[in-house]
C-alpha positions, 0 to 999 in steps of 0.5 A, spaced: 964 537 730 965 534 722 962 528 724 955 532 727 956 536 721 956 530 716 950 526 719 946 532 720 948 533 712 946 526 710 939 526 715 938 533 711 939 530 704 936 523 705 930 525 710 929 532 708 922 532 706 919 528 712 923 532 716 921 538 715 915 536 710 918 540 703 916 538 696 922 538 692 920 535 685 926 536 682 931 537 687 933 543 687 934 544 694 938 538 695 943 541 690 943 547 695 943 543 701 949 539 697 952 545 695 952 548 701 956 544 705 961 542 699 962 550 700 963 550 707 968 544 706 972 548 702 972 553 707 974 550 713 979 547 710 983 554 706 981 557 713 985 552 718 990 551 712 
């Protein structure tokens, strides 16, 4: 499951704007796709520890 995640993440991050055709001129929803999974990382790891 954290393999689909993070390649879904990374297609996300990199291919993003092709992908779903958004304009982001000054990253910002890289900083919230970015942020987002850095959160659900530390989630899943105080939840299962």
């Amino acid at each position: 499951m954290m393999g689909l995640a993070l390649s879904m993440f990374i297609a996300l991050f990199a291919f993003g704007h092709e992908l779903l055709g958004w304009s982001d001129p000054r990253g910002q929803i890289q900083l919230g796709l970015f942020m987002a999974f850095l959160f659900g990382i530390v989630c899943g790891y105080r939840t299962r520890g």
